[in-house]
PDB file of N, CA, C and O in Angstrom, chain B, residues numbered from 101:
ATOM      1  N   UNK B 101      13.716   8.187 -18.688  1.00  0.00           N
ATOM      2  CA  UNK B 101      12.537   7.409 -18.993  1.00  0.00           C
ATOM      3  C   UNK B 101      11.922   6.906 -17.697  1.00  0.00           C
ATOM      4  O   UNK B 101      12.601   6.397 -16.805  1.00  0.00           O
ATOM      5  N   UNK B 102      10.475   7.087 -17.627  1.00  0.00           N
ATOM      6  CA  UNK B 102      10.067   6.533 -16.439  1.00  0.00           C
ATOM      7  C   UNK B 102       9.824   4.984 -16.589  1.00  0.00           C
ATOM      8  O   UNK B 102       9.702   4.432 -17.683  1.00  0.00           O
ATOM      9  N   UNK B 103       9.772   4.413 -15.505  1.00  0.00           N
ATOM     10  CA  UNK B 103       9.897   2.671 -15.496  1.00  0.00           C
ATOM     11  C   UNK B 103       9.020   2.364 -13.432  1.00  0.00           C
ATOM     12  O   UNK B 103       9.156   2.804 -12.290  1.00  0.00           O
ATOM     13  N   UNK B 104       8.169   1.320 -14.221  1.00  0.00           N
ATOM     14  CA  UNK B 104       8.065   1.011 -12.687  1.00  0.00           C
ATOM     15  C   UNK B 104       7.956  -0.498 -12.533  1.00  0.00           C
ATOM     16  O   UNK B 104       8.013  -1.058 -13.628  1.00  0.00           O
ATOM     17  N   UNK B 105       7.844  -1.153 -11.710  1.00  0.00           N
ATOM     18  CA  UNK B 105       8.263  -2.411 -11.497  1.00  0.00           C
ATOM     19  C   UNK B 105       6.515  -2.966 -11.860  1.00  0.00           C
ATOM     20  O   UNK B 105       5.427  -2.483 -11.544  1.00  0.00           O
ATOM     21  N   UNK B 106       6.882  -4.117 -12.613  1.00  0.00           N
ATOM     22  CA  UNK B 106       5.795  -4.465 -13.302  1.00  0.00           C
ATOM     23  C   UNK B 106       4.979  -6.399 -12.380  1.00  0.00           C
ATOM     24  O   UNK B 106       5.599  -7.430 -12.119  1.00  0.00           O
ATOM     25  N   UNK B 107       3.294  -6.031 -12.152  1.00  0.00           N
ATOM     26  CA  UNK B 107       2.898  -7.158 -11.104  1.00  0.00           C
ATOM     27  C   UNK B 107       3.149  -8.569 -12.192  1.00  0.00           C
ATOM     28  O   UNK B 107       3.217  -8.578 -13.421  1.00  0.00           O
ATOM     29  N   UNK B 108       3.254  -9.734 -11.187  1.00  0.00           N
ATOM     30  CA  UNK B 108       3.803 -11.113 -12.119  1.00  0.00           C
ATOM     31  C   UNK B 108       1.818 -11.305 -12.808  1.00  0.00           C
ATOM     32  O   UNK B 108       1.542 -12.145 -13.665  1.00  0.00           O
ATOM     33  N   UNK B 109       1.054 -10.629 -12.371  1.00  0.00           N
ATOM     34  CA  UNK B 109       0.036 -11.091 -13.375  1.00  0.00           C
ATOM     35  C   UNK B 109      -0.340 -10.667 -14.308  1.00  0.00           C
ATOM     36  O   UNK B 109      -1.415 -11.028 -14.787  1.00  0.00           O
ATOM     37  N   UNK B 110       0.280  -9.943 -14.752  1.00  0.00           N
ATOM     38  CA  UNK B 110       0.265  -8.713 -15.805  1.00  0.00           C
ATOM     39  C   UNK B 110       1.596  -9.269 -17.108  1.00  0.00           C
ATOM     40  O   UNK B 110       1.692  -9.075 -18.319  1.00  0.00           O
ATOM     41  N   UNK B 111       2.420  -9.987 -16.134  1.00  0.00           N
ATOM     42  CA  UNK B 111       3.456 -10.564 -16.980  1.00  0.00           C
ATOM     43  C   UNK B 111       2.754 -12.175 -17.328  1.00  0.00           C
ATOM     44  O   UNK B 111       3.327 -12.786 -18.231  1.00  0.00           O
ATOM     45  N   UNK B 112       2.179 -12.512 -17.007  1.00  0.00           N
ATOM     46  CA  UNK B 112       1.537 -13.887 -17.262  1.00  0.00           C
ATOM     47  C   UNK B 112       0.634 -13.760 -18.447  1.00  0.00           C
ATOM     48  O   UNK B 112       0.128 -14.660 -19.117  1.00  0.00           O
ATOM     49  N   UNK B 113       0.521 -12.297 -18.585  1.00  0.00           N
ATOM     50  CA  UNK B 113      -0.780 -12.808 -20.362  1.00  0.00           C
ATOM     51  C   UNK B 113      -1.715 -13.312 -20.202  1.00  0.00           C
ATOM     52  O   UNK B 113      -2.112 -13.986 -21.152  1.00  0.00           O
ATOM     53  N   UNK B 114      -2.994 -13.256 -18.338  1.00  0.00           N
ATOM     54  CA  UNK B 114      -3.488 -14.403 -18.412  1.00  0.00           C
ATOM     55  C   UNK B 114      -4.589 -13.251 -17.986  1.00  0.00           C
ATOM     56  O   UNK B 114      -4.109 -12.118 -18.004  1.00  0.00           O
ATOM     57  N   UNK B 115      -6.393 -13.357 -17.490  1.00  0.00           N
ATOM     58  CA  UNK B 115      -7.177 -12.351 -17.414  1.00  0.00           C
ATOM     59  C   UNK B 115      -6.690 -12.218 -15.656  1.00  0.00           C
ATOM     60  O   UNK B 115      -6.284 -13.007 -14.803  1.00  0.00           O
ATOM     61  N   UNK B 116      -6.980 -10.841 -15.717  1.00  0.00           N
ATOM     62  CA  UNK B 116      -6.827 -10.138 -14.221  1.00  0.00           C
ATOM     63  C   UNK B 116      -7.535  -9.479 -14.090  1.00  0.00           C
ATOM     64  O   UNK B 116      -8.293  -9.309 -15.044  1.00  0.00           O
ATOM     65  N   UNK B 117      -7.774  -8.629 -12.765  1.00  0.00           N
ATOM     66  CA  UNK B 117      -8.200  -7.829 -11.967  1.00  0.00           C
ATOM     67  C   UNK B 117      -7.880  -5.979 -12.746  1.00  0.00           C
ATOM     68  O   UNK B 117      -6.951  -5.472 -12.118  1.00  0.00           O
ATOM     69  N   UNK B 118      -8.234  -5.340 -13.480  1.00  0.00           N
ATOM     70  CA  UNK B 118      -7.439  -4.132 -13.483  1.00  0.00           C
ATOM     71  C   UNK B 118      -7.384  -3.478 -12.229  1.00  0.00           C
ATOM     72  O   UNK B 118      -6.337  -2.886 -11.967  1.00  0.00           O
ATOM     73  N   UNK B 119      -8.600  -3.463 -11.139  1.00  0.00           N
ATOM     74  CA  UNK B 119      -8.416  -2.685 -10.018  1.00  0.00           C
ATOM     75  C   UNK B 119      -7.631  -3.341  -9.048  1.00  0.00           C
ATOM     76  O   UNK B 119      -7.206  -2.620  -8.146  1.00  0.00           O
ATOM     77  N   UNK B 120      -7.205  -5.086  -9.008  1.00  0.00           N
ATOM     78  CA  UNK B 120      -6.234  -5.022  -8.139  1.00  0.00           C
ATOM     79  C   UNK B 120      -4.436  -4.550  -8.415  1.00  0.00           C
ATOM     80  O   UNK B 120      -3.475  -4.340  -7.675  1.00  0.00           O
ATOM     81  N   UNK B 121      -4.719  -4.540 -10.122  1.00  0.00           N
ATOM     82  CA  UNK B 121      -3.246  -4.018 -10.521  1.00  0.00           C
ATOM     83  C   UNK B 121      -3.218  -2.485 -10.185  1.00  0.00           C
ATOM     84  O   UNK B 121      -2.126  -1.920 -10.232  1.00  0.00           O
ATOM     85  N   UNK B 122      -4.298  -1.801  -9.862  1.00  0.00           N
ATOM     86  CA  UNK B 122      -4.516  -0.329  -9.558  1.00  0.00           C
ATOM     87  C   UNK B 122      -3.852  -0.086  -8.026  1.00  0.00           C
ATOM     88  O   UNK B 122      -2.977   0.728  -7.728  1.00  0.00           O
ATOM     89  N   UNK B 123      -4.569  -1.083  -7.117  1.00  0.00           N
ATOM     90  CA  UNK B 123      -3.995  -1.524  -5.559  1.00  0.00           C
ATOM     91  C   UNK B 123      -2.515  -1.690  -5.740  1.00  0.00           C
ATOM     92  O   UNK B 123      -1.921  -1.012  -4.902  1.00  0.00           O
ATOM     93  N   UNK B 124      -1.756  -2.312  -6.489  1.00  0.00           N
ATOM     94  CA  UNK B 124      -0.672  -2.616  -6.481  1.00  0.00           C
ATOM     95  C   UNK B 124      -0.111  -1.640  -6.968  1.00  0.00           C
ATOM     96  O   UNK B 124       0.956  -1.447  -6.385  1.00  0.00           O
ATOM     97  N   UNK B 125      -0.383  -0.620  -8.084  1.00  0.00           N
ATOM     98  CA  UNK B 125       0.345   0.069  -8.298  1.00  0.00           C
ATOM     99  C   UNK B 125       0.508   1.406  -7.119  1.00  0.00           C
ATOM    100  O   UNK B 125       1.520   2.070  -6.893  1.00  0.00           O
ATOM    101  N   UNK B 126      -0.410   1.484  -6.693  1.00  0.00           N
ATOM    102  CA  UNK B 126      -0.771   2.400  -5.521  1.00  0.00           C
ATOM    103  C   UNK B 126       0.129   2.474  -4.459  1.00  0.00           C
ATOM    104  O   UNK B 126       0.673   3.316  -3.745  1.00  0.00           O
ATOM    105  N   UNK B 127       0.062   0.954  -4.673  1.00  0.00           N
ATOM    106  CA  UNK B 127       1.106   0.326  -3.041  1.00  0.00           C
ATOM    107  C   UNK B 127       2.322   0.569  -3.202  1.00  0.00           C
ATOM    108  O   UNK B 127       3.005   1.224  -2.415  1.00  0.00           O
ATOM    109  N   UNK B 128       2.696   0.081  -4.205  1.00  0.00           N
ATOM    110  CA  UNK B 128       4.656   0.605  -4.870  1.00  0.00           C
ATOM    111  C   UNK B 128       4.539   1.794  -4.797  1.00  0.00           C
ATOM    112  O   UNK B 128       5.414   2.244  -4.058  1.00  0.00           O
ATOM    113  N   UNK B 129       3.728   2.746  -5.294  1.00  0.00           N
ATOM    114  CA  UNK B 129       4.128   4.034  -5.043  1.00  0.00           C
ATOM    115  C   UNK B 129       4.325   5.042  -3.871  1.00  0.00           C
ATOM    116  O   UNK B 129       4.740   6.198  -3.787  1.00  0.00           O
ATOM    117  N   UNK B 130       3.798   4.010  -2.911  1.00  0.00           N
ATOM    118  CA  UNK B 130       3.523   4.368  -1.435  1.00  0.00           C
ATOM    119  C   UNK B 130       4.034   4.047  -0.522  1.00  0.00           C
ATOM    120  O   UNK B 130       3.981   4.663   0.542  1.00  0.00           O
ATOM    121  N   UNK B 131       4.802   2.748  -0.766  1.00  0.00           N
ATOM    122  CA  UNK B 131       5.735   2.240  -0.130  1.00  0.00           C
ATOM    123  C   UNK B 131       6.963   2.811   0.116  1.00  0.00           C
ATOM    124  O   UNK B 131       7.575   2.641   1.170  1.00  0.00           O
ATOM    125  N   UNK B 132       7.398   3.556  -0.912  1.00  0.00           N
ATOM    126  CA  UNK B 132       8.648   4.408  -0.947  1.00  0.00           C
ATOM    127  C   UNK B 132       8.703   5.270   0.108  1.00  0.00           C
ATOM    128  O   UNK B 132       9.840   5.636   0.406  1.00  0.00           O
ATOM    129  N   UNK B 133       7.908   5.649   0.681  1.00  0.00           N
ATOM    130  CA  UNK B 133       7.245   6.574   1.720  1.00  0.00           C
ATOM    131  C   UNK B 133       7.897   5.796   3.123  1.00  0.00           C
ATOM    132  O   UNK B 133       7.449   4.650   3.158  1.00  0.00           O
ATOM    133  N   UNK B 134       8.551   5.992   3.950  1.00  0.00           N
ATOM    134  CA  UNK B 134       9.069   5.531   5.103  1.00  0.00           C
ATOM    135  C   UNK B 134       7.536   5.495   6.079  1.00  0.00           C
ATOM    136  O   UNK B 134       6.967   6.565   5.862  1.00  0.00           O
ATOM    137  N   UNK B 135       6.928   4.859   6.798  1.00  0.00           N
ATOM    138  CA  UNK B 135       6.229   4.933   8.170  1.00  0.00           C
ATOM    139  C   UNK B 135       6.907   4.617   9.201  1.00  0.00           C
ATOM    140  O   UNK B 135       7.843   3.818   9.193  1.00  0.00           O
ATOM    141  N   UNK B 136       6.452   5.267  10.246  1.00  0.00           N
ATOM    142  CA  UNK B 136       6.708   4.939  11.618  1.00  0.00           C
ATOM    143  C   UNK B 136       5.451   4.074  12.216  1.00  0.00           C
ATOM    144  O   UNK B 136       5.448   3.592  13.349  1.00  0.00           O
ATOM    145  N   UNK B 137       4.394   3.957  11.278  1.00  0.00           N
ATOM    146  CA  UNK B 137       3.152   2.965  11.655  1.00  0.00           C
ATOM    147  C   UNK B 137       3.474   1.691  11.616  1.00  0.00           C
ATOM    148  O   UNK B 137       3.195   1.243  10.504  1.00  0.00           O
ATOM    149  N   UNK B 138       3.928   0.904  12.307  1.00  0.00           N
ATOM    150  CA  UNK B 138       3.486  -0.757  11.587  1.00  0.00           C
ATOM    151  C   UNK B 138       2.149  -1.162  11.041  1.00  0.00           C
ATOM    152  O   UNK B 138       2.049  -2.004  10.149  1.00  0.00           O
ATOM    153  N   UNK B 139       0.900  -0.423  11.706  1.00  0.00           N
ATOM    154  CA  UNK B 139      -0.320  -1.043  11.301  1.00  0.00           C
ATOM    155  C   UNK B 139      -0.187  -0.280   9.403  1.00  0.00           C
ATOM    156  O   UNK B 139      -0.460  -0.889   8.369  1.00  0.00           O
ATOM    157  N   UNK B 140       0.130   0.647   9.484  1.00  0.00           N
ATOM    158  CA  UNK B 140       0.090   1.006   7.855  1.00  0.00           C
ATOM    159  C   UNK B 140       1.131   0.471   6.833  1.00  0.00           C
ATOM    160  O   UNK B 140       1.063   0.568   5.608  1.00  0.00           O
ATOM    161  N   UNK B 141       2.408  -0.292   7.798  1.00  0.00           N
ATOM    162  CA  UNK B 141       3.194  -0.456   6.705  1.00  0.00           C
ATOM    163  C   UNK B 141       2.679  -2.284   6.258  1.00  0.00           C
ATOM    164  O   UNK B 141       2.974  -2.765   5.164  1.00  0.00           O
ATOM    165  N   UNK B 142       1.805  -3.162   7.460  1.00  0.00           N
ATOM    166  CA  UNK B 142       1.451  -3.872   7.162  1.00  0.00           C
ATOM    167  C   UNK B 142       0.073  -3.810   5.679  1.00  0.00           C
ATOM    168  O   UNK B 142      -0.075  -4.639   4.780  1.00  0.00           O
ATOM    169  N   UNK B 143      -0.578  -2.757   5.885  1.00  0.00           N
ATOM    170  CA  UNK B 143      -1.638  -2.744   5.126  1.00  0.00           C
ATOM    171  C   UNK B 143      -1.115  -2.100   3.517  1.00  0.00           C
ATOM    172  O   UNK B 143      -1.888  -2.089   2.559  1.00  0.00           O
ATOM    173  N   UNK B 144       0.065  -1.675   3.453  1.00  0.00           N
ATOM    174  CA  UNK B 144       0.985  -1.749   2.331  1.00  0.00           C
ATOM    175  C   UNK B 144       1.470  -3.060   1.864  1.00  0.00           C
ATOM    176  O   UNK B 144       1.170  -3.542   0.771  1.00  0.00           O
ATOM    177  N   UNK B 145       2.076  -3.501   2.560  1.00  0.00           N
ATOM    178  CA  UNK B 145       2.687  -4.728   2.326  1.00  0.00           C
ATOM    179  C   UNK B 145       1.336  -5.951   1.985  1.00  0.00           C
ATOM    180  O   UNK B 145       1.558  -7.083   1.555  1.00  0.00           O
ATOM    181  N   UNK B 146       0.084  -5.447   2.266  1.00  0.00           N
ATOM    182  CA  UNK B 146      -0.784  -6.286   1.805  1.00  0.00           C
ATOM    183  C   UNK B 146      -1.700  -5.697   0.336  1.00  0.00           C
ATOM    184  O   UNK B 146      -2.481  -6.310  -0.392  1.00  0.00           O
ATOM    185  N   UNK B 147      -1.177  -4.141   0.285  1.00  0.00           N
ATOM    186  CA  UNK B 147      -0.924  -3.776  -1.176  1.00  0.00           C
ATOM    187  C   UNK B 147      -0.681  -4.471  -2.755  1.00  0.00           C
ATOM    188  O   UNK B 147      -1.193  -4.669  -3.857  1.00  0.00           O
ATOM    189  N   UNK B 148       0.701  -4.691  -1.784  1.00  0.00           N
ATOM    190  CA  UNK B 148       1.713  -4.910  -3.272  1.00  0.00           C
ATOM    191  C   UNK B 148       1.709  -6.579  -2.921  1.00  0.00           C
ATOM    192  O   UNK B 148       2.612  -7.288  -3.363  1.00  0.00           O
ATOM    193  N   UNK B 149       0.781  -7.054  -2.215  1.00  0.00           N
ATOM    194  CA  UNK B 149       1.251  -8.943  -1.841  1.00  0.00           C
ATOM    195  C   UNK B 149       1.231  -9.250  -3.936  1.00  0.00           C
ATOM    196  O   UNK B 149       0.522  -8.694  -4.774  1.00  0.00           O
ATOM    197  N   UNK B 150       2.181 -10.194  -4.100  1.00  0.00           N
ATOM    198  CA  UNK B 150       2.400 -10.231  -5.579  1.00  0.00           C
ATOM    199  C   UNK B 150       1.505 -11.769  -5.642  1.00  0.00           C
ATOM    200  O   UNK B 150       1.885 -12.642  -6.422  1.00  0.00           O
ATOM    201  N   UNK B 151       0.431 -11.962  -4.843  1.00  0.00           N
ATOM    202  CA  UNK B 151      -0.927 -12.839  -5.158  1.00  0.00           C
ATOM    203  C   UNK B 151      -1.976 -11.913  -5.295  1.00  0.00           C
ATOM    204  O   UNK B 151      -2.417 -11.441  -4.247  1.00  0.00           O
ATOM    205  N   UNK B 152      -2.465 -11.555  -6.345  1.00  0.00           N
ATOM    206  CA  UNK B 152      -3.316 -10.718  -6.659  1.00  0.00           C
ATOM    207  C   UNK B 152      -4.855 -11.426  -5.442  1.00  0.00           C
ATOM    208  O   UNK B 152      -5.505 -10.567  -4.845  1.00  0.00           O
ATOM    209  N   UNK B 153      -5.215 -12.852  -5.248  1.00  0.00           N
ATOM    210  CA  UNK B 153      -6.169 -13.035  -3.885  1.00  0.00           C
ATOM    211  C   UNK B 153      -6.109 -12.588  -3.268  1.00  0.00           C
ATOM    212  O   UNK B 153      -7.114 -12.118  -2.734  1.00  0.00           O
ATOM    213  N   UNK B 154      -4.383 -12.265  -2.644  1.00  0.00           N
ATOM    214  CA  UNK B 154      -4.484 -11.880  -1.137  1.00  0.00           C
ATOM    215  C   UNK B 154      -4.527 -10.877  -1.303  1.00  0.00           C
ATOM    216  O   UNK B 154      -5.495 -10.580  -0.603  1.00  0.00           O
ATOM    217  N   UNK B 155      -4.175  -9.934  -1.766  1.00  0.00           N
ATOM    218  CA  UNK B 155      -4.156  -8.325  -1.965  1.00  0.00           C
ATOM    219  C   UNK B 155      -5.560  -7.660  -2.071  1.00  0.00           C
ATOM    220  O   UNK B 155      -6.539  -8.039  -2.715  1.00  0.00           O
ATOM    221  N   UNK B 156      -5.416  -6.656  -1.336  1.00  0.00           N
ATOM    222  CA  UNK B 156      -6.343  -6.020  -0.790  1.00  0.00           C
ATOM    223  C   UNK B 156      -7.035  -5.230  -1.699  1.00  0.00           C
ATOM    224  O   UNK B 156      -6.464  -4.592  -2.584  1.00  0.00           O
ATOM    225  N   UNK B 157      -8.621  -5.245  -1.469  1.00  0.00           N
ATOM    226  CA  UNK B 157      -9.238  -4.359  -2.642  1.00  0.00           C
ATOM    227  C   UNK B 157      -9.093  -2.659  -2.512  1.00  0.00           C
ATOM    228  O   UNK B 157      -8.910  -2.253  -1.364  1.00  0.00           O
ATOM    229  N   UNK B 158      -9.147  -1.827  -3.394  1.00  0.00           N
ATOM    230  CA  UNK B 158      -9.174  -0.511  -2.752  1.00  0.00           C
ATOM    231  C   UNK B 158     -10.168  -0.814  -1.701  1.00  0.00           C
ATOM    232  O   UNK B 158      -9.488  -0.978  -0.689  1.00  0.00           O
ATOM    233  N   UNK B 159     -11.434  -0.978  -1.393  1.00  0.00           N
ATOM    234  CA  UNK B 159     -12.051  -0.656  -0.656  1.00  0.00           C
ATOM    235  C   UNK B 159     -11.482  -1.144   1.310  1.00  0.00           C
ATOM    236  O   UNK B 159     -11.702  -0.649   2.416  1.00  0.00           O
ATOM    237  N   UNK B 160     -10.857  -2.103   0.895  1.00  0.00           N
ATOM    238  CA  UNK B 160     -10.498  -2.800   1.645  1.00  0.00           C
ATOM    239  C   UNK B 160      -8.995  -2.156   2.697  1.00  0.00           C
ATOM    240  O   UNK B 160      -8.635  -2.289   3.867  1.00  0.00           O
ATOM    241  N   UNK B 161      -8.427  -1.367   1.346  1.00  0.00           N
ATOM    242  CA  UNK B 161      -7.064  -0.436   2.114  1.00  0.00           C
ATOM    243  C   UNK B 161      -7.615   0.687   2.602  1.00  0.00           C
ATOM    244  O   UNK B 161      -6.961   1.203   3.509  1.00  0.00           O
ATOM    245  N   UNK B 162      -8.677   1.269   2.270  1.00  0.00           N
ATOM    246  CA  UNK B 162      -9.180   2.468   2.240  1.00  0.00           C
ATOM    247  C   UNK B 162      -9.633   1.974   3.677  1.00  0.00           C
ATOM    248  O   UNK B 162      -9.010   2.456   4.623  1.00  0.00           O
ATOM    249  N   UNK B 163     -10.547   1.156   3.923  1.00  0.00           N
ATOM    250  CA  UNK B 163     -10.734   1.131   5.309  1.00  0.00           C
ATOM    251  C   UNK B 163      -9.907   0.706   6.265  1.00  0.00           C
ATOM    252  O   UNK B 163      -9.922   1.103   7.430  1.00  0.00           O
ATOM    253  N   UNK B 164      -9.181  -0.095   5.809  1.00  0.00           N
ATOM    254  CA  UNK B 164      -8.200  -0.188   7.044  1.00  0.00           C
ATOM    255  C   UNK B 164      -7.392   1.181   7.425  1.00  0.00           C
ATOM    256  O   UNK B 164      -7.272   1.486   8.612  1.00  0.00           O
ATOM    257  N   UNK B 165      -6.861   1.968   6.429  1.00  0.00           N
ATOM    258  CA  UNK B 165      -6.486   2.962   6.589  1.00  0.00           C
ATOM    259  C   UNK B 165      -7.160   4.081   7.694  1.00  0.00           C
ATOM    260  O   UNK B 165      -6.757   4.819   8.593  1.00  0.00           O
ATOM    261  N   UNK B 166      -8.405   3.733   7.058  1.00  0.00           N
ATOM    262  CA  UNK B 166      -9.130   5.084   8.083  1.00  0.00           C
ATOM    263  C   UNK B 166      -9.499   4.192   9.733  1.00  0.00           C
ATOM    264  O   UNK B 166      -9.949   4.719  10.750  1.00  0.00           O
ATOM    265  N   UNK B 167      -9.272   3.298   9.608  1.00  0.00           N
ATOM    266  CA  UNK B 167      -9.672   2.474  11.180  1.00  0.00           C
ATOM    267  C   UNK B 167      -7.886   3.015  11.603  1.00  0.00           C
ATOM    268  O   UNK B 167      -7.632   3.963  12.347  1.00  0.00           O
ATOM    269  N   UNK B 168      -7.170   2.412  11.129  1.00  0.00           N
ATOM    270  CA  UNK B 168      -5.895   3.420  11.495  1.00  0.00           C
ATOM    271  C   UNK B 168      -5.396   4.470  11.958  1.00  0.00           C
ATOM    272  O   UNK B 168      -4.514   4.766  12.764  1.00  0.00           O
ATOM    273  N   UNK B 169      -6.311   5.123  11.128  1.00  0.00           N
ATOM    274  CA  UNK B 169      -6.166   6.417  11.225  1.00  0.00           C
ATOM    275  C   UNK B 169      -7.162   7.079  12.708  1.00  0.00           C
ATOM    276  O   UNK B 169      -6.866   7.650  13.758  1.00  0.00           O
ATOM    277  N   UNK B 170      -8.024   6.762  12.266  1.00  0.00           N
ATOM    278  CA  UNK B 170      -9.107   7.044  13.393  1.00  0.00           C
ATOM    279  C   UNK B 170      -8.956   6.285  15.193  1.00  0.00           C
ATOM    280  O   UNK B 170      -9.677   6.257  16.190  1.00  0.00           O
ATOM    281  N   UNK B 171      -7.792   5.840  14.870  1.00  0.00           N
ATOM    282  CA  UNK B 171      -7.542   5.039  16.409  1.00  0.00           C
ATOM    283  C   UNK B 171      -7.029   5.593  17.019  1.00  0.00           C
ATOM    284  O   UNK B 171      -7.208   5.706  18.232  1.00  0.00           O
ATOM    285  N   UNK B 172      -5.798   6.389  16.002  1.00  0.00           N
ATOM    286  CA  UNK B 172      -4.724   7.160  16.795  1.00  0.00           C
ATOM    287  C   UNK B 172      -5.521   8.528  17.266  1.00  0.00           C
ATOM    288  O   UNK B 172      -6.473   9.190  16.854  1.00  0.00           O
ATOM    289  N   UNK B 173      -4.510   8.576  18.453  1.00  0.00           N
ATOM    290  CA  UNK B 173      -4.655  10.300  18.527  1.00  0.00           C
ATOM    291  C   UNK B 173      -3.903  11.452  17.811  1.00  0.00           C
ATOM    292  O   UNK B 173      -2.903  11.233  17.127  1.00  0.00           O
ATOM    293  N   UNK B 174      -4.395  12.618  17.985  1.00  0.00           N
ATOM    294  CA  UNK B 174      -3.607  13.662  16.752  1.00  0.00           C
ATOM    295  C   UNK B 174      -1.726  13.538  16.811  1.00  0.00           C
ATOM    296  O   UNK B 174      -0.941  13.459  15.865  1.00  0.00           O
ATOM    297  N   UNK B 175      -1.477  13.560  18.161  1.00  0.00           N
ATOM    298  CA  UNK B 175      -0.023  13.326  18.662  1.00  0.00           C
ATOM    299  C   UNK B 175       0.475  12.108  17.810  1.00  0.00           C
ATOM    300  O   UNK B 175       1.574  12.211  17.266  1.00  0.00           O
ATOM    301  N   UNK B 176      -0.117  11.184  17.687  1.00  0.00           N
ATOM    302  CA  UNK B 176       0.431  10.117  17.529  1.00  0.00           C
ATOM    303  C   UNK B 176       0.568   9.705  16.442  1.00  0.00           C
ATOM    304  O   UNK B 176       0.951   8.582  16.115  1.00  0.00           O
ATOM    305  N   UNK B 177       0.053  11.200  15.315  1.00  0.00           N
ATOM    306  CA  UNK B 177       0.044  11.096  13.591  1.00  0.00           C
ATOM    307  C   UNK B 177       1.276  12.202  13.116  1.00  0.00           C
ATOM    308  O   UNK B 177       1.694  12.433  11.981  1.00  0.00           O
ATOM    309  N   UNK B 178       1.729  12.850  14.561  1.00  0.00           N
ATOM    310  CA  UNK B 178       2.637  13.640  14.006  1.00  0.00           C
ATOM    311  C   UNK B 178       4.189  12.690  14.297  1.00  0.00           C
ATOM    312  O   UNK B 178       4.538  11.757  15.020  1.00  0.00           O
ATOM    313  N   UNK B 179       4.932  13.752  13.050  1.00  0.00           N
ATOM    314  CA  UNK B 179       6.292  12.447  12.766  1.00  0.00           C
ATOM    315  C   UNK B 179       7.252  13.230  13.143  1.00  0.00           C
ATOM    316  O   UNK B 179       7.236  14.395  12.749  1.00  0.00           O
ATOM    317  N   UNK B 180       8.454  12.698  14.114  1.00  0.00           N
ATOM    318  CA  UNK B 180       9.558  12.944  14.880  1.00  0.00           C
ATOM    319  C   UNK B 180      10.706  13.856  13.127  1.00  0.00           C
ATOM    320  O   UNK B 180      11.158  13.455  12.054  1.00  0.00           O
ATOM    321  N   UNK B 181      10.653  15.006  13.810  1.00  0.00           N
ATOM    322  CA  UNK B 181      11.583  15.530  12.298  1.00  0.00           C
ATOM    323  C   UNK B 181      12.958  15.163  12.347  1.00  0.00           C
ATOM    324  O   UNK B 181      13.641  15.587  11.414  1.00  0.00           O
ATOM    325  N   UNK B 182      13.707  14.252  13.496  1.00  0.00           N
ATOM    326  CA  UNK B 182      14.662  14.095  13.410  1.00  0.00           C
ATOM    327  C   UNK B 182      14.861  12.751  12.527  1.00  0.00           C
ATOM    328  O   UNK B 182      15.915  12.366  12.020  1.00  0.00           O
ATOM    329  N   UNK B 183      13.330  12.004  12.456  1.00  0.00           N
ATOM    330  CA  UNK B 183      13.519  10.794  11.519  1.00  0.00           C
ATOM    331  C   UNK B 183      13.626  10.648  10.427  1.00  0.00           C
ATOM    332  O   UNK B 183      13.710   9.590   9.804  1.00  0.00           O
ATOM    333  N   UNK B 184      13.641  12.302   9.849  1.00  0.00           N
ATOM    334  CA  UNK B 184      13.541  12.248   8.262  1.00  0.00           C
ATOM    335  C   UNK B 184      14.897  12.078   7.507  1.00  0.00           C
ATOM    336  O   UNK B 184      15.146  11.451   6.478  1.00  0.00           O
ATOM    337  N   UNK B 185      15.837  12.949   8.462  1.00  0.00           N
ATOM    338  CA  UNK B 185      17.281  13.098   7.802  1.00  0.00           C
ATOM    339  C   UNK B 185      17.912  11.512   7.268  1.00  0.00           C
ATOM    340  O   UNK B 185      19.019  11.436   6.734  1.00  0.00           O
TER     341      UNK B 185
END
């Protein structure tokens, strides 16, 4: 059976955001994912923040992501294969 870890505002019965529970679900699923980025594992961790305020809108991961992304150089997006084992 599939199961995934469920946000505390969704357990509260109270009105929410569906697109920030979308962010959050996004983020758990992405998190599982090891980085060698800190700037991306911070902008995860501001994913799944379990204050639906502080948590980031898609639009909001989406760009940080690509400012991320777009900083590095190509070298510096490729991942050491000895870190996977």
């Amino acid at each position: 059976m599939y199961s995934c870890p469920c946000p505390l505002e969704l357990l509260s019965r109270t009105v929410y955001c569906p697109f920030k529970l979308d962010v959050w679900q996004l983020g758990c699923s992405l998190v599982e994912f090891e980085s060698t980025i800190p700037a991306i594992d911070e902008v995860l961790a501001r994913m799944t923040d379990v204050d639906p305020v502080r948590r980031l809108s898609a639009r909001e991961a989406l760009d940080r992501f690509s400012t991320i992304v777009h900083s590095m150089g190509p070298e510096d997006l490729l991942i050491d294969v000895s870190c996977l084992s």
